[in-house]
N, C-alpha and C positions, 0 to 999 in steps of 0.2 A: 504493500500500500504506500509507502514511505517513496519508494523509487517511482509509483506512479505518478504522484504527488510533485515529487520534484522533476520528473520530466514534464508532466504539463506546464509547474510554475519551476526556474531555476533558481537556485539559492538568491543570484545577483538581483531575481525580480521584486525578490519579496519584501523589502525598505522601502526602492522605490513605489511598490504601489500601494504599499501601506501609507506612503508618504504624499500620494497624491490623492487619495482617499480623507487625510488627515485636512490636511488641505483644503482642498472642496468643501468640506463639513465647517470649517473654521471659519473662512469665507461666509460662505451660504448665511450660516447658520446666527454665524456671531456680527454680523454685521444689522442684524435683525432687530435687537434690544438698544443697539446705538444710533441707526439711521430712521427707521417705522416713524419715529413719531417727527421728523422732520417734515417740510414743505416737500409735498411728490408732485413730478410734473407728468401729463399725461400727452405722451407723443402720440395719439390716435392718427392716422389719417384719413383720405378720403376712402383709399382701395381697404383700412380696415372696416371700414364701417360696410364696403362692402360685401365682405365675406362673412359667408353665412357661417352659422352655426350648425355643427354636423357632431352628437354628443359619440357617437362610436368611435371616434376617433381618438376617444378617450385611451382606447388599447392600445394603440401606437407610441401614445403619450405613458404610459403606463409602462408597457413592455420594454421599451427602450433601456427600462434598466439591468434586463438580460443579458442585452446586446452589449452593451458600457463594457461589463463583469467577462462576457468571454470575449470579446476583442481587444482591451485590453491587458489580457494576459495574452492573447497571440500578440499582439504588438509585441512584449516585453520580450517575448520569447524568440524574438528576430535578431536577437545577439546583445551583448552586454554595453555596447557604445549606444547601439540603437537604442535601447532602452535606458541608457541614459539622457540621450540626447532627445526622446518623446518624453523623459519623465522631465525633463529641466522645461522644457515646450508647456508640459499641461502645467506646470505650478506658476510659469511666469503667465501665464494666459488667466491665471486665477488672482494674480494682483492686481493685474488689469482690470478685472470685473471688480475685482473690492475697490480700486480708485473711483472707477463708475458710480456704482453703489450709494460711495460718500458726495461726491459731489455733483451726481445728476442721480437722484432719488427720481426713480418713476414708480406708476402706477396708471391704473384703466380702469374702465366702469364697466363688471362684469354683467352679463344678461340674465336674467331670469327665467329658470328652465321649467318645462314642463315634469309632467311625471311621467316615469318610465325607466326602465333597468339601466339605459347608458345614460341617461339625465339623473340619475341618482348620484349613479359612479360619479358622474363629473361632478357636481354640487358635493360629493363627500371632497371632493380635492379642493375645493374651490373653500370648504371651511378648513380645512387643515391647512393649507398654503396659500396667506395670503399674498394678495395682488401687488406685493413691493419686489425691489432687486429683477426688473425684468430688463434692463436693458445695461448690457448684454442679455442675449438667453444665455444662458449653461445647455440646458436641452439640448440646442442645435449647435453649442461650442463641442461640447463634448462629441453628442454624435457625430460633429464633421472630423476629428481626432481618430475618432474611430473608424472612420475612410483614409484619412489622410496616411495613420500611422501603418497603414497598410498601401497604400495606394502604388507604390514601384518591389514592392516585394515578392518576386519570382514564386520566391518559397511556399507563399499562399496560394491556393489555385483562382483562377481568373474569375469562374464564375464566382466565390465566396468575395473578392475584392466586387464583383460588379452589386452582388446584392449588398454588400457594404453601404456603396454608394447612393442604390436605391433606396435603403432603408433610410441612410440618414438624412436623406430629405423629405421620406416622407414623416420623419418625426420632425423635421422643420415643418412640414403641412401640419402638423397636428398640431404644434401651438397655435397655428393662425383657428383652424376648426375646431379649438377648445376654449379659443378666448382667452388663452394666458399668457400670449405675446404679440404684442405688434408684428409689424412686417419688418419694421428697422431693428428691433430684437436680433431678427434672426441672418439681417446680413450682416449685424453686428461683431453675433457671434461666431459666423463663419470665417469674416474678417480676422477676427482677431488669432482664432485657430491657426489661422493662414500665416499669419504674422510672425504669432512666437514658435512656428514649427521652422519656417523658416531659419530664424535667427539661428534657435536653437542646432540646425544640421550646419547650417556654413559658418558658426565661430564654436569657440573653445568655451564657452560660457559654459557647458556641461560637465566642466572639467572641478569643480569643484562640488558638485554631487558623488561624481564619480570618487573623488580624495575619502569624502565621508562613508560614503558606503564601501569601499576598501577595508578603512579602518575597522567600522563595524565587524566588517568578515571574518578580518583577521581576530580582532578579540575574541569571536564565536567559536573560535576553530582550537 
C-alpha cells in the first residue's frame, strides 16, 4: 500500500501540495473576517445580466473539486522541478488574489431561486459561501492550472490533457450559470494562472521552495 501510495504521490510532492493546499485555505479563508465587512464593489455587467441562470450546473461547480485533487497530483508527479516550479506558480497566483481581495472587495446580487433539487443545491452554496473575494475567481484560476500544468506534457495522454481543457472551462461556464462570478472573474482568473505559470517556468524564483523542501527531506530521512 505504502509503494502504491508513493508512486501515485512522490515523496518530493507531498510539502509542496500540502503547501498549496495550506495556502489557498489561508487566502480564501482568512481574508474573510478582515475584508467582509469592508465597502464591496459590484462589477456586474451588461453580458452578466444577460446570462441566464441554469441551477444544474451546480455539478460542474461542485465537482470541480475532484478534478483540482487528481490533477494536481498528476501535475506534481511530472518531475520534481516541474513540481516545483507549478507549486511556486499556484502560491504566487494566490497572493495575487489576497492583494485583490484587500483592495478591490467585490460582490453581486445573487437571484432568487425556485424550488427544486438543483435550486436547493445551489441556495445550500449560496448560504455557506458568501458573495465576497470573487474577483479573481479561484474556480476558474485553479481549474485553468489544472490544464495548464499539464498542457505540453507528452507523459499525459492527449485525450486526458484535451478533457482537461474542456473541463476547465466549462467550470469557468458554471460560475457565470450559478451566479457566483462575473465574466471578468473569470478572465481574471485565467489571466493571472497564465501569468505566474509563466514566471514561475522561465526564472529561478522556484528555487527557493525547492532549498526548503530539500531541507525538509533530508531531516525526514
Amino acid at each position: 500500500m505504502k509503494e502504491k501510495i508513493q508512486k501515485l504521490i512522490p515523496a518530493y510532492a507531498v510539502f509542496p501540495l500540502l503547501a498549496c493546499l495550506a495556502v489557498n485555505f489561508l487566502v480564501y479563508m482568512g481574508i474573510a473576517p478582515i475584508a467582509d465587512s469592508w465597502k464591496h464593489y459590484d462589477l456586474t455587467t451588461t453580458f452578466d445580466q444577460a446570462v441566464p441562470i441554469v441551477p444544474e450546473f451546480i455539478i460542474i461547480y461542485l465537482g470541480c473539486y475532484l478534478f483540482w485533487g487528481i490533477n494536481y497530483i498528476l501535475i506534481a508527479g511530472q518531475g520534481k522541478e516541474h513540481c516545483y516550479r507549478f507549486v511556486t506558480a499556484d502560491i504566487m497566483s494566490r497572493l495575487i488574489c489576497c492583494l485583490f481581495f484587500l483592495i478591490l472587495p467585490t460582490t453581486n446580487i445573487r437571484p432568487e431561486l425556485g424550488d427544486g433539487l438543483w435550486e436547493n443545491i445551489l441556495q445550500f452554496v449560496y448560504d455557506i459561501d458568501a458573495p465576497t473575494r470573487l474577483f479573481p475567481s479561484i474556480h476558474c484560476l485553479v481549474s485553468w492550472f489544472c490544464y495548464i500544468g499539464i498542457r505540453g506534457q507528452k507523459q499525459v495522454p492527449k485525450w486526458y490533457r484535451a478533457f482537461s481543457c474542456v473541463f476547465a472551462l466549462l467550470v469557468c461556464a458554471s460560475t457565470q450559470f450559478t451566479k457566483q462570478h462575473y465574466i471578468v472573474d473569470v478572465f481574471g482568473g485565467i489571466a493571472i494562472a497564465e501569468l505566474t505559470y509563466y514566471i514561475a517556468f522561465h526564472t529561478k524564483c522556484y528555487r527557493p521552495l525547492e532549498r526548503l523542501c530539500e531541507r525538509i527531506y533530508k531531516r525526514g530521512e
